[in-house]
N, C-alpha and C positions, 0 to 999 in steps of 0.2 A: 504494500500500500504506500502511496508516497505519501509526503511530507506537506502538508497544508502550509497556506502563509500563516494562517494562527499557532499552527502550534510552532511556527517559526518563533513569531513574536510572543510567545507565552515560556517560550525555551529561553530567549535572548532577555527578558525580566527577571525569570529566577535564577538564571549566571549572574545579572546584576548582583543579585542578594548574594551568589557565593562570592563575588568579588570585596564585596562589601564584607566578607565572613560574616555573615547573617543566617548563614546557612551551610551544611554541609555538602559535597558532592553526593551523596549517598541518598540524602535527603532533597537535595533539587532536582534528581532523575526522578524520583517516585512522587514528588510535588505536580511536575510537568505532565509523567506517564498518567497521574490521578483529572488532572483538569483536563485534558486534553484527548487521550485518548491514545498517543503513540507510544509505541515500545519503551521499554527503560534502556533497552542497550540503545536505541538511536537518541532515546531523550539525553539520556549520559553524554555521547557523541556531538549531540548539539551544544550541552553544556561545556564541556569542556574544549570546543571550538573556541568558542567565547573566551576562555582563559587563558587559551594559547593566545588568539589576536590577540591579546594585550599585556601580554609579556612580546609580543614580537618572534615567537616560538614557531617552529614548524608543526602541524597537525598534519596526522597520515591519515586521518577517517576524511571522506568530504562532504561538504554542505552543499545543498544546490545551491541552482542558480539565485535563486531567488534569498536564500536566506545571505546567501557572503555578500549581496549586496545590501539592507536591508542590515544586518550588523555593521557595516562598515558605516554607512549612510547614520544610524542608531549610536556607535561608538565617538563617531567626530560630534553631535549635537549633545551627549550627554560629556563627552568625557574632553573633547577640542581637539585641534591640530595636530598635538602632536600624540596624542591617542593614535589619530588617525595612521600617521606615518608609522608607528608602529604595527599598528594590524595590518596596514598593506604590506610591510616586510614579513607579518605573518603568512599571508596568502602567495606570496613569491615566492617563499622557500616548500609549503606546501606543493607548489605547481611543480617547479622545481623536483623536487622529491618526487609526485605523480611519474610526471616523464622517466626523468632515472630507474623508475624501477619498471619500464616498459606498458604503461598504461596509457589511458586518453590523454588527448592534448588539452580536455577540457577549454575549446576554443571560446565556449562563450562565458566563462568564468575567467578566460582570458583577458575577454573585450570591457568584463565589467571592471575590472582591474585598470585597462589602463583607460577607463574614466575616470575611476578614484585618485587614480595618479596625474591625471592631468589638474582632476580642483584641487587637490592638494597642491601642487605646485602655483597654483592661484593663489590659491589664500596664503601659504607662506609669502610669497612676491608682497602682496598687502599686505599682512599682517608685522613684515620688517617696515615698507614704509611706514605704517602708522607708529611703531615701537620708536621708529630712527625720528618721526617729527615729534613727537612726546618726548624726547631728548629731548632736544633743540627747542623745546619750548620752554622746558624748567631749566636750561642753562640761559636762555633771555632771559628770564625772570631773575637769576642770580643777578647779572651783568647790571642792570639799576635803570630806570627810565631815561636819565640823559644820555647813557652809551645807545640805549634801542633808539629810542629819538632821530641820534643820530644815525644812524642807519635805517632808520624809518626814509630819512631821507633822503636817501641814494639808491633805495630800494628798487625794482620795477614794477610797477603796480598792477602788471597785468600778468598771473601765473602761468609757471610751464606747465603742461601737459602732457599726457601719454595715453595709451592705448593699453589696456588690460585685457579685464573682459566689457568694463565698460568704461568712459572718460572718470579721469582720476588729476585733479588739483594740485600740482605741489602749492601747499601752501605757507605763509612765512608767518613762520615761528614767532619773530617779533609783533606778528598784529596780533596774533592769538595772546601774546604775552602784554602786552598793551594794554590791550582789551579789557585784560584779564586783571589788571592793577589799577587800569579807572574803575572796573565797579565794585574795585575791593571790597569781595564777600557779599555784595548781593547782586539781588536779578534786577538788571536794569527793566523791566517791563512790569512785574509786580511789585519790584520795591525792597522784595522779603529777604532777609538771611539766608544765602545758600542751604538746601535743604539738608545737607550734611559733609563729614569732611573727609579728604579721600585716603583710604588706610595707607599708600605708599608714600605719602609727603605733610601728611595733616593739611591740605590747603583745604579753602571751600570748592566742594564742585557748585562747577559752574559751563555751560556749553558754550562755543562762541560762535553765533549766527550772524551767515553775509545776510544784508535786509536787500540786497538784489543780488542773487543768488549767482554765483560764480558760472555756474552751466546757463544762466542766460545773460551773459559776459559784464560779469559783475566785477567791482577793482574788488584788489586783497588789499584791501587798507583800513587805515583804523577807524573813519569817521562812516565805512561802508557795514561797520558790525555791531553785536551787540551781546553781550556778556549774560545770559538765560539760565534760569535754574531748566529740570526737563521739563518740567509741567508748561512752563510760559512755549518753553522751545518746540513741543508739539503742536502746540496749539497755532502757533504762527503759522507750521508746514501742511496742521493739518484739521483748523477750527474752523467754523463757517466766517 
């Protein structure tokens, strides 16, 4: 009998809890086998799929199609990026391993693979530029208003750009940090005290909104922003 997408996803929740040690191996095969209805030896097999992608390990049992996608998809949204790249070096070496020992090429657990590996290589691409301008914002902010000032004004006002998956802003660090020191600690739109402050620097969060939005050729400067707890900052992009 094959493998249902539920008891995919009812197999991929109770690995949660073994990950979490919430739960035994022993006791989340007979968990899954009792809701669901599938064998203990493929619910164990499912389970401990899940263990292996996240250790980054090779599994010799296989999951279909639908389930390596569908954990992998499950593991980046509960667990992030680099989860992710871990369980895709799970399912490599697995494939890997398949082939070596004379078995299918399993081609379309191939092709899901190297989708995962193509948005993973996206989102790391983002996810450094945004790391690399959160630098370069908290070293503006050291450097003191007269030094940004002064390179406020030599600045070019009009951001580079590139091609990702979709148009992406470089934007300068010193407006954000500008910004971010005139409305020292509140929302320039309600007025109110940053709603809270952020565990890596104790500062006030605070978002910093273009009021003509860069993708419809907004300058990156400072009399073009506005300094927004989230609440006010939704509401501009997306209140009547």
């Amino acid at each position: 009998m094959s493998i249902t997408n539920e008891q995919v996803a009812e197999a991929y929740e109770t690995a949660r809890k073994l990950y979490a040690h919430e739960i035994s191996l022993s006791a989340a095969k007979v968990s899954v086998a009792k809701k669901t209805g599938m064998n203990e030896g493929s619910a164990q097999g499912y389970v401990h799929t899940f263990m292996k992608m996240m250790e980054g390990a090779n599994y010799t049992r296989t999951i279909n199609a639908f389930a390596t996608d569908y954990y992998l998809k499950q593991i980046y949204s509960d667990y992030g990026l680099e989860a992710l790249l871990t369980a895709i070096s799970s399912v490599k070496k697995h494939l890997e391993y398949y082939e070596g020992v004379g078995k299918s090429s399993q081609p379309t657990i191939h092709k899901i693979l190297s989708q995962h590996i193509e948005k993973a290589n996206k989102l790391s691409h983002l996810e450094l530029i945004q790391k690399n301008f959160e630098k370069q914002v908290i070293l503006s902010l050291k450097d003191g208003c007269e030094i940004r000032k002064s390179r406020l004004k030599a600045a070019e006002k009009k951001p580079k750009e590139c091609e990702v998956t979709v148009k992406i802003f470089y934007r300068n660090p010193d407006v954000v940090a500008e910004t971010l020191y005139r409305a020292n600690g509140s929302c320039e739109k309600c007025m109110k005290p940053a709603p809270f402050k952020k565990a890596k620097d104790n500062s006030p969060y605070l978002e910093v909104h273009h009021i003509k939005q860069l993708s419809d050729d907004g300058l990156d400067v400072v009399e073009n922003t506005l300094a927004l707890c989230p609440n006010c900052h939704r509401e501009l992009h997306y209140g009547v």
